[in-house]
C-alpha positions as CSV (number, residue, x, y, z in Angstrom):
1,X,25.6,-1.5,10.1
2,X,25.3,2.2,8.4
3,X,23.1,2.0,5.5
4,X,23.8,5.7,4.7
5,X,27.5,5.2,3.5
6,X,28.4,6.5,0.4
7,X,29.1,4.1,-2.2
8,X,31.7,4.8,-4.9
9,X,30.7,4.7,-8.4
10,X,30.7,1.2,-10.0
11,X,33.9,0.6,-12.4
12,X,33.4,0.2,-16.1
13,X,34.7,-3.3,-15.4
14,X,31.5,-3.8,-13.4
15,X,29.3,-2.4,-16.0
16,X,30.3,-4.2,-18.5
17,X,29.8,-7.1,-16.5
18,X,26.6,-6.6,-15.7
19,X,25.5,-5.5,-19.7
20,X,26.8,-9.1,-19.9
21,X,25.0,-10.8,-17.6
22,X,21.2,-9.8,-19.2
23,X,22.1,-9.2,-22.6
24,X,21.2,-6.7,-25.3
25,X,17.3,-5.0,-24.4
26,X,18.4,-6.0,-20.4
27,X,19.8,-2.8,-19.3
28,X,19.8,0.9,-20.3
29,X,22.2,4.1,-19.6
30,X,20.1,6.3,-21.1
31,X,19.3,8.8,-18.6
32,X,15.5,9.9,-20.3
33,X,14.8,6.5,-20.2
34,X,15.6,6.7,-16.6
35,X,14.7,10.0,-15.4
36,X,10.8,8.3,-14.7
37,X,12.0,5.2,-12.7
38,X,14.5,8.1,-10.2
39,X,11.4,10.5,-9.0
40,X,7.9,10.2,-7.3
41,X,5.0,10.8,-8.9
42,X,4.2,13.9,-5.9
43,X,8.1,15.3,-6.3
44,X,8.8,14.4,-2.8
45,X,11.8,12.4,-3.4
46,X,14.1,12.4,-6.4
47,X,17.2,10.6,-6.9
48,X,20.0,9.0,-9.5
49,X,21.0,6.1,-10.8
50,X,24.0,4.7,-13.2
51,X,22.4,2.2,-15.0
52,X,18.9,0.5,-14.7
53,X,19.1,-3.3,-15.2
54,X,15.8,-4.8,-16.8
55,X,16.6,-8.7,-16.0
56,X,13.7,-11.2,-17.8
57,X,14.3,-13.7,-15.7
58,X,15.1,-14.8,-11.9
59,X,19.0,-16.1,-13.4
60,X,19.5,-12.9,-14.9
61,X,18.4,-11.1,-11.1
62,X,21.0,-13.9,-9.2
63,X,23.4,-12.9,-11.9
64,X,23.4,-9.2,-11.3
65,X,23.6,-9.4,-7.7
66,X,26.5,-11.9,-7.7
67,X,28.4,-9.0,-9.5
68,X,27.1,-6.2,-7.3
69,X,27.8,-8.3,-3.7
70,X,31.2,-8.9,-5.2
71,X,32.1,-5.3,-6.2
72,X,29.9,-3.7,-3.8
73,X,27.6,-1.9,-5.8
74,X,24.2,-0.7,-4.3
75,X,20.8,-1.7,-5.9
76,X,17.4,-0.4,-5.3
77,X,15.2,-3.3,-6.6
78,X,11.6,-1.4,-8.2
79,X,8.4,-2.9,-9.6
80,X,5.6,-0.4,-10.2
81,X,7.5,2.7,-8.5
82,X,4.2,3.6,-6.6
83,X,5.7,4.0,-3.2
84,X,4.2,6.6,-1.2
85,X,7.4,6.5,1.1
86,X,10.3,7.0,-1.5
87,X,11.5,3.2,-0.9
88,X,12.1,2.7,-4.7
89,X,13.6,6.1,-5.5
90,X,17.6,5.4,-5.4
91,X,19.4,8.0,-3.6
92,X,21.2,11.1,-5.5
93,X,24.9,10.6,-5.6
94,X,24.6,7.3,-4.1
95,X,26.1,5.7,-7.7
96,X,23.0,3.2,-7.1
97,X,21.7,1.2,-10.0
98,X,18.3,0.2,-10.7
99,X,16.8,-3.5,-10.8
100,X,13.6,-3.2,-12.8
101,X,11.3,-6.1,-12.3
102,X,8.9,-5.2,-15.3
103,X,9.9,-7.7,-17.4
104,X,9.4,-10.7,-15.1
105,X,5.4,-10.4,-16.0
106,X,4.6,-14.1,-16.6
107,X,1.4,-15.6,-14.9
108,X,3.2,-19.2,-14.6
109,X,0.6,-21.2,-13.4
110,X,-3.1,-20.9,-12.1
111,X,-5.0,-23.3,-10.3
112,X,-8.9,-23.0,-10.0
113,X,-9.8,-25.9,-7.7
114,X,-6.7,-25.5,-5.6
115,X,-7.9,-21.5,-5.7
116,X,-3.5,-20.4,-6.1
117,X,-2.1,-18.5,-8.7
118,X,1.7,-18.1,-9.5
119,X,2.6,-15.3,-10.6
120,X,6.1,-13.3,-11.2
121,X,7.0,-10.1,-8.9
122,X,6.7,-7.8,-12.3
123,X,3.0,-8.4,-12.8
124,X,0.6,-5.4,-12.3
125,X,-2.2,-6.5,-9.4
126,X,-5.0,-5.6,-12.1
127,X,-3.6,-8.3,-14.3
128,X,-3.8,-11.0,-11.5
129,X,-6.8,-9.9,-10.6
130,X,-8.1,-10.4,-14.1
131,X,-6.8,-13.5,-14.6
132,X,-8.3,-15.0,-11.2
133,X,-11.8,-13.3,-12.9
134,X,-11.1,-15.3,-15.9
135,X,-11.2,-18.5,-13.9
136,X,-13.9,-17.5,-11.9
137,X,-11.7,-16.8,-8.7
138,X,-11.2,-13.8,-6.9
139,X,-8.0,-12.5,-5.9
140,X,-8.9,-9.5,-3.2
141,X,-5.7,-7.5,-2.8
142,X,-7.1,-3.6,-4.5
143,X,-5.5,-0.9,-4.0
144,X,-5.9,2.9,-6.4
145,X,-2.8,2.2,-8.0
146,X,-3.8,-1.6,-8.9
147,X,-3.4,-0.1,-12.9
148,X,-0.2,0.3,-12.5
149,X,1.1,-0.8,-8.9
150,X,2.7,-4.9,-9.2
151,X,3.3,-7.6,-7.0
152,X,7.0,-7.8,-6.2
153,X,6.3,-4.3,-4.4
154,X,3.0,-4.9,-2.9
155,X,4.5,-7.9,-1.3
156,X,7.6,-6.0,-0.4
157,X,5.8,-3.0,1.1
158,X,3.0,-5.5,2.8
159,X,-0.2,-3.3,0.6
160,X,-3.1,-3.3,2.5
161,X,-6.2,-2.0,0.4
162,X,-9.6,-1.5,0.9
163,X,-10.2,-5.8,1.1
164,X,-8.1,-6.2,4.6
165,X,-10.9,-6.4,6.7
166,X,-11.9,-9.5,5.1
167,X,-9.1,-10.7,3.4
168,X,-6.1,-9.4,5.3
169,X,-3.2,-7.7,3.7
170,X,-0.4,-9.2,1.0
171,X,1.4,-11.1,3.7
172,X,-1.9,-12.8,4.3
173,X,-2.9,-13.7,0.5
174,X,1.2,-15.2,-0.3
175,X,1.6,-18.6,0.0
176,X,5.5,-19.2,-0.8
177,X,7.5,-16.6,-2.3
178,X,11.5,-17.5,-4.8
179,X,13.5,-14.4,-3.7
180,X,17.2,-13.6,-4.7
181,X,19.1,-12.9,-1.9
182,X,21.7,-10.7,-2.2
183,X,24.1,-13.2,-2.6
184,X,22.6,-14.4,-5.6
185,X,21.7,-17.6,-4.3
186,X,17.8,-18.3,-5.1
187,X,15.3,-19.3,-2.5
188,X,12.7,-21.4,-4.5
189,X,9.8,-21.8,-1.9
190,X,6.8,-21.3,-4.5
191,X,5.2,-23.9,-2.8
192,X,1.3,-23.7,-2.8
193,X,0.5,-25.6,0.8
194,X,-1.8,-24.5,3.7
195,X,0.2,-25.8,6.0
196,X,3.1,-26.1,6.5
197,X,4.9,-26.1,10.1
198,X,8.6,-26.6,9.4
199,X,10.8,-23.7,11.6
200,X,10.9,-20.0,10.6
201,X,8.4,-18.8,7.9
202,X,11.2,-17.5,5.7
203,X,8.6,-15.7,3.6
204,X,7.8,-13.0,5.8
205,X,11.0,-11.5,6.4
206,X,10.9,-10.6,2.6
207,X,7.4,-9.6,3.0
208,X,7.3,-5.7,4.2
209,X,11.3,-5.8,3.9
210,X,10.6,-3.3,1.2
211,X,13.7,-4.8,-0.9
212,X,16.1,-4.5,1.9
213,X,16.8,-8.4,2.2
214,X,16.3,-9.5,-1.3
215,X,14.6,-9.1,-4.3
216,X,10.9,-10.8,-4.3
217,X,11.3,-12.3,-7.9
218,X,7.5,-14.7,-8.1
219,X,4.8,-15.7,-5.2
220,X,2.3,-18.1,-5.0
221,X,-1.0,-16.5,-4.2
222,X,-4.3,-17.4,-2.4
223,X,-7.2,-16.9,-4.5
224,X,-11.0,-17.2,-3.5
225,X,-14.4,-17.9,-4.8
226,X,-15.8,-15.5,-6.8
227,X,-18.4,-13.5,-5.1
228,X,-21.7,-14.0,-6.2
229,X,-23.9,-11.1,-5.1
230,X,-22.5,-8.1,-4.2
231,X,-24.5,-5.0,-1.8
232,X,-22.7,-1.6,-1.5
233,X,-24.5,1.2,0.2
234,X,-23.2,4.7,0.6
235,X,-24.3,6.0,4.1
236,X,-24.3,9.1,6.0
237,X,-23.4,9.3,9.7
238,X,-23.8,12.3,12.2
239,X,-19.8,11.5,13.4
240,X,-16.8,9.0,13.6
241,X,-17.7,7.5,16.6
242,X,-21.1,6.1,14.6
243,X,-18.7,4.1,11.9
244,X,-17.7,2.2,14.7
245,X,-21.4,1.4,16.2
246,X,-22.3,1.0,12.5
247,X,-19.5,-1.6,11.5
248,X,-20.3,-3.3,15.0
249,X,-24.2,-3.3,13.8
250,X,-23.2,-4.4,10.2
251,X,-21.2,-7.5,11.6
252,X,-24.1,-8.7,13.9
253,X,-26.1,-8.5,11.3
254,X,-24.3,-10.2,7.9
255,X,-21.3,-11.6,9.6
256,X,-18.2,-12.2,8.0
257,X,-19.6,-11.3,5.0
258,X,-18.3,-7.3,5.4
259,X,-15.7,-7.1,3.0
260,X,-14.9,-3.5,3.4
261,X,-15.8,-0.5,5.6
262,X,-14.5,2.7,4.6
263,X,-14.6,6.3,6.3
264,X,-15.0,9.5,4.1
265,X,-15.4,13.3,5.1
266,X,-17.8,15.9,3.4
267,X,-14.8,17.5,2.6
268,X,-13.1,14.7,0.5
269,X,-16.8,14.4,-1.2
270,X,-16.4,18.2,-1.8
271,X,-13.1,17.6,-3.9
272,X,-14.5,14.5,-5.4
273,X,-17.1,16.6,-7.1
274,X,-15.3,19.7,-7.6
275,X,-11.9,17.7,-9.1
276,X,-13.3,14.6,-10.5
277,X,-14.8,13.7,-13.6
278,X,-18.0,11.8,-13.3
279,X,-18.2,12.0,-9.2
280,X,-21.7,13.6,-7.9
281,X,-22.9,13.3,-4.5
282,X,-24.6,10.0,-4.0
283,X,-27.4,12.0,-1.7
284,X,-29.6,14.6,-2.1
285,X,-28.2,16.5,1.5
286,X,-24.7,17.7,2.8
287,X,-23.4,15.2,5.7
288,X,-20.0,15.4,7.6
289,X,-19.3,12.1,7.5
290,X,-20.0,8.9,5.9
291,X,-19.1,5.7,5.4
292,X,-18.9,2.8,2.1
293,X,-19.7,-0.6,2.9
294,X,-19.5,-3.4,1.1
295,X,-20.8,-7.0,1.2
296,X,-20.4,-9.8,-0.3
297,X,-21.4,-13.8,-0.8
298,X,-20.6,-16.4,-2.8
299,X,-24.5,-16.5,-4.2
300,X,-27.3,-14.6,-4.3
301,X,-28.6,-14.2,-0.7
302,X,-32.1,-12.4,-0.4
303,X,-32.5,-13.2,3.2
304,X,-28.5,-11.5,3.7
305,X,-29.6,-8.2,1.8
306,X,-32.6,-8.0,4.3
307,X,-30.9,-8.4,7.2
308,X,-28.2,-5.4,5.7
309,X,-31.7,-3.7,4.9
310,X,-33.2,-3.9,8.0
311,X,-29.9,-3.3,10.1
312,X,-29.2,0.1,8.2
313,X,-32.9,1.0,9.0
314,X,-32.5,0.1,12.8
315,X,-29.1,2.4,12.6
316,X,-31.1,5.4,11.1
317,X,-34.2,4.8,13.4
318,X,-31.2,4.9,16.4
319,X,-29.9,8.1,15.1
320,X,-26.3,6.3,14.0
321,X,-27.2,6.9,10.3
322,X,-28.7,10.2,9.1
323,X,-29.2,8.8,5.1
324,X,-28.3,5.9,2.8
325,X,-28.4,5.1,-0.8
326,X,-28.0,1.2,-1.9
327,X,-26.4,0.4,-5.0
328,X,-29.0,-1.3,-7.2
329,X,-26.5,-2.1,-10.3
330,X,-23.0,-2.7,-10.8
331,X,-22.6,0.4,-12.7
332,X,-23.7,2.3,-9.0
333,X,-21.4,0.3,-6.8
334,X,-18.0,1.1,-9.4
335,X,-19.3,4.6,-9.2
336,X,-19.7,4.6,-5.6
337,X,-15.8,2.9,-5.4
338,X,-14.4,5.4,-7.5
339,X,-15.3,8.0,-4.9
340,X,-13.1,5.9,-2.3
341,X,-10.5,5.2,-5.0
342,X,-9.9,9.0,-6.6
343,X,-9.4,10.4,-3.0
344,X,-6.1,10.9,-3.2
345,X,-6.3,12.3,-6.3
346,X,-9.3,14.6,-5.8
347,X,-6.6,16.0,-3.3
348,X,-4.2,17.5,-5.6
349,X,-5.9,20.3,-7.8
350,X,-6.9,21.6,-3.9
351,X,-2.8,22.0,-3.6
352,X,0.0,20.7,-1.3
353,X,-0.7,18.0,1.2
354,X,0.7,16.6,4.4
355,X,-0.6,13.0,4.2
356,X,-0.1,10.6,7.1
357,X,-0.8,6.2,6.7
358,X,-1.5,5.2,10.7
359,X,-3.5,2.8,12.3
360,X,-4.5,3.0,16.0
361,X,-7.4,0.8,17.6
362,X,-10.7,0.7,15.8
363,X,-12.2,2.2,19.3
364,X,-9.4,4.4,19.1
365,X,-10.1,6.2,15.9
366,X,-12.6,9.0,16.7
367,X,-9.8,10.1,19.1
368,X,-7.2,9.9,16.9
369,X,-9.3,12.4,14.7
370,X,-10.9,14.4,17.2
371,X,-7.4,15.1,19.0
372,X,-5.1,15.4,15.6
373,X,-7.8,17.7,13.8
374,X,-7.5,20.2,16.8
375,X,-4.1,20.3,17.3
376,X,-3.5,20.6,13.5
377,X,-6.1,23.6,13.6
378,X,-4.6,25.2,16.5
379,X,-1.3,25.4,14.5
380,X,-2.5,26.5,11.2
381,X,-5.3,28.2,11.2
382,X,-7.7,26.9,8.4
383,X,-6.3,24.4,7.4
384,X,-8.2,21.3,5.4
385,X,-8.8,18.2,7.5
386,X,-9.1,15.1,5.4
387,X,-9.4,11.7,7.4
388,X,-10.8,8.9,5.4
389,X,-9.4,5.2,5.2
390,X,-9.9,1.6,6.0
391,X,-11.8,2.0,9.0
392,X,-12.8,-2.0,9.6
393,X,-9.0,-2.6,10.0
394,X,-8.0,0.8,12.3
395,X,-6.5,2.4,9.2
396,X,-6.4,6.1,9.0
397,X,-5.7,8.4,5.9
398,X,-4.9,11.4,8.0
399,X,-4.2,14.1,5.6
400,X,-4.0,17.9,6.0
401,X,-4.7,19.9,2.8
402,X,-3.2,23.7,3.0
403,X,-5.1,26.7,3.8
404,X,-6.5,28.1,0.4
405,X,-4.5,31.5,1.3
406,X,-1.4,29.6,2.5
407,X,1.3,29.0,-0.3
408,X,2.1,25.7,-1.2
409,X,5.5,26.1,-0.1
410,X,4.9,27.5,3.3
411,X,2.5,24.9,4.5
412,X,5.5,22.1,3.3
413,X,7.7,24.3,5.5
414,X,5.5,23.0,8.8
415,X,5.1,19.4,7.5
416,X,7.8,18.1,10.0
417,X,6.0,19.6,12.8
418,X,2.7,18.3,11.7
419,X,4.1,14.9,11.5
420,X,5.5,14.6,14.6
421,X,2.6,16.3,16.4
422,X,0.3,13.6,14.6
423,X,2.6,11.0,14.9
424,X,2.9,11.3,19.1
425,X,-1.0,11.4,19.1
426,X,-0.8,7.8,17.4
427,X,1.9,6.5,19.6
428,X,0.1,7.4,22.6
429,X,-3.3,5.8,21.2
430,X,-1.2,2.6,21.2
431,X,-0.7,2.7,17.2
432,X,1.9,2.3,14.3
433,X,2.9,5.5,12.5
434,X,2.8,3.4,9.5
435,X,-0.2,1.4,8.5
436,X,0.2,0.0,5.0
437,X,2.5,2.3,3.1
438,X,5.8,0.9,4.8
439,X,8.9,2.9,5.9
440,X,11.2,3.3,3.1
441,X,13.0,6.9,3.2
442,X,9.9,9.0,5.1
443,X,9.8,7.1,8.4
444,X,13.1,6.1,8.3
445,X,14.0,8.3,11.6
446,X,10.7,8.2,13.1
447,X,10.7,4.0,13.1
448,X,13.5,4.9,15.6
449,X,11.3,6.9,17.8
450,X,8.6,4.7,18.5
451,X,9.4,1.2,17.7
452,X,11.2,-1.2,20.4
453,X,14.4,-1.0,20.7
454,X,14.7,-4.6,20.8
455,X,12.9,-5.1,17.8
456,X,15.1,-2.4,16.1
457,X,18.4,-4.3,17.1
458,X,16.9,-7.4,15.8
459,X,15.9,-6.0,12.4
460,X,19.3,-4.9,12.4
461,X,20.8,-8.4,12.9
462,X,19.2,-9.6,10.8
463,X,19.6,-6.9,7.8
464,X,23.6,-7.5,8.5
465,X,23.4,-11.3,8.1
466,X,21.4,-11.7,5.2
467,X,23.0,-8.4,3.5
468,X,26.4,-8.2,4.7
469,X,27.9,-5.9,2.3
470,X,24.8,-3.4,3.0
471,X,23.7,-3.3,-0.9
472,X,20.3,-3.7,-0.9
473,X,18.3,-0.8,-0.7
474,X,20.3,1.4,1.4
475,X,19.4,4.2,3.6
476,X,15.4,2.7,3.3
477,X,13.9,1.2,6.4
478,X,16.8,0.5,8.8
């Protein structure tokens, strides 16, 4: 099936129909209204749309897309609009309309001793994770856009986040999802089980679909204790390939109790302090590489921070650490976190950015970053490496920043070359060009290139059965 066809615009017949089927305050025309909800945030992909639907309920989404299946209108479902790949932007002249999610907000039921939550897809993660708080519970899924960033697209785009490692990703944390299907008929499968071993997990092909297949409309989500002590240390290490021999160390030493291992460059701690309000250097000394861990336990473990203690001591006394601070407050670990978190935006006063989301091997990574920086280097000359990410689950943040005398404009002029030349080193290395951010528009070609071919057909099988008519989403993914 093409997902590119043009689509004509919808009739005022269809309109009208659709004003109908949400009622006054369920749908706007009013193009400021829109213009936020048809861009992204960087200005990498704008787009236009008819009419934005605001639906308050899962009827009112069946409703809408019984009319558009029937008249063959495309939809781009959105929650937050944070998509780094442009999968919630609709496409400029594609007479798309919008299916905003925002008003299905409602926390509809929460269950402490069962640790589950229900929630609808327009809820913002921080929300969810407050309410878990409020119960006592945990729910791990954190991502830098959690303020402002909901479910129904981190479920659709399968977030990752810095809590993987312990966690895993959304698909991990949803128990049952209720999805519209293009149709309009209403998968209800909110169930909260452990188990259960019936045939196909249904769930997962909305999960990652990125709103291709349906519209995500609630999920029920695993929650976990809270954690009762807490260790983050900040920690400087001579290279990449001693994150690795560190995480290994840290693991030996505190088991399964690593929640999160993440790699950062002297340079991103250069824009951190230059571009950020409130960052300083957590060490007295410049290092070129360093890494955040983070522990944590469901009580107050002296003998666990020992061990942590004494393993970051053996790493220094074995030359795999060069420094370390321990945070001895909550107040030092958030400020410690907001390094990690404001990376991406410590990146944008230093101008325009080629930014890649791949995952190769853990083992795999120091290559990855050895071999990319070089070639990148050899191409333009003096240009910004900054690699950071989730380096406990293999995920890299491989970003180029321009040359300071290079134009902003010029540098974009070479992205596609530094994509693909980045994007071949992570094939080879036996990776996924796409870690956590998804495919939407960006990788929509490159998917092509180094995914299986029989995998392709088969997500194309299965896009044409459950989406005949080709209105969900179109020209994202597939």
């Amino acid at each position: 099936m093409d997902t590119t066809r043009e689509f004509t615009p919808p009739k005022a017949e269809v309109i009208d129909r659709l004003k109908a089927a949400v009622g006054p305050g369920g749908w706007t025309e009013d193009q400021e209204e829109i213009a936020p909800w048809v861009r992204e945030d960087r200005g990498l992909w704008f787009g236009s749309a008819t009419l934005m639907m605001k639906p308050a309920n899962t009827v009112e989404v069946s409703n809408i897309l019984k009319i558009c299946d029937e008249t063959g209108t495309s939809v781009v479902p959105q929650a937050g609009n944070t998509s780094l790949v442009g999968a919630s932007i609709p496409i400029e002249g594609q007479h798309e309309i919008i299916i905003s999610l925002r008003r299905l907000n409602r926390i509809r039921d929460i269950d402490p001793l069962a640790n589950t939550i229900i929630v609808e897809a327009g809820c913002i993660l921080s929300d969810i994770q407050q309410a878990a708080d409020d119960i006592e519970r945990l729910f791990p899924l954190s991502l830098g856009s959690q303020g402002s960033c909901r479910i129904g697209g981190n479920l659709s785009t399968n977030a990752g986040g810095t809590g993987v490692l312990k966690y895993g990703n959304a698909r991990d944390l949803a128990l049952g999802l209720e999805v519209v299907l293009p149709s309009g008929e209403i998968i209800n499968d909110l169930k909260t089980l452990r188990k259960d071993n019936t045939g196909y997990s249904v769930k997962n092909l909305f999960i990652g679909a990125e709103g291709t297949l349906g519209i995500i409309t609630a999920a029920s989500l695993k929650l976990f204790p809270k954690p009762g002590d807490m260790i983050t240390a900040f920690v400087a290490i001579p290279h990449v390939a001693a994150a690795i021999d560190l995480l290994s160390r840290a693991r030996q030493a505190v088991g399964d109790t690593v929640t999160a291992f993440e790699l950062m460059p002297r340079i991103g701690v250069d824009f951190l302090c230059n571009n950020i309000e409130g960052c300083r250097d957590p060490l007295d000394n410049k290092y070129e590489w360093y890494a955040l861990i983070e522990i944590s336990t469901p009580g107050k473990e002296v003998d666990l921070r020992t061990a942590f203690e004494n393993m970051l001591e053996a790493a220094y006394n074995d030359d795999v650490l060069e420094d370390a601070v321990i945070a001895e407050s909550a107040a030092q670990a958030s400020a410690l976190w907001k390094m990690r978190e404001s990376l991406n935006e410590a990146q944008k006063p230093e101008g325009a950015s080629v930014k890649h989301d791949v995952s190769v091997p853990i083992t795999q990574i120091p290559q990855l970053i050895a071999e990319g920086s070089e070639a990148i280097s050899a191409m333009i000359e003096d240009v910004r490496v900054v690699a950071f990410g989730h380096m406990g689950d293999g995920n890299v943040h491989f970003n180029f920043s321009r040359p300071l005398a290079m134009s902003d404009a010029d540098f974009m002029s070479q992205a596609h070359d530094i994509h693909h030349i980045i994007h071949e080193i992570v094939h080879k290395l036996g990776g996924s060009i796409s870690a956590e951010h998804g495919v939407g528009r960006h990788k929509r070609q490159e998917i092509k290139r180094y995914k299986d071919p029989t995998a392709m057909e088969l997500m194309s099988k299965i896009k044409d059965l459950i989406d005949p008519n080709g209105i969900m989403n179109p020209g994202k993914v597939i």
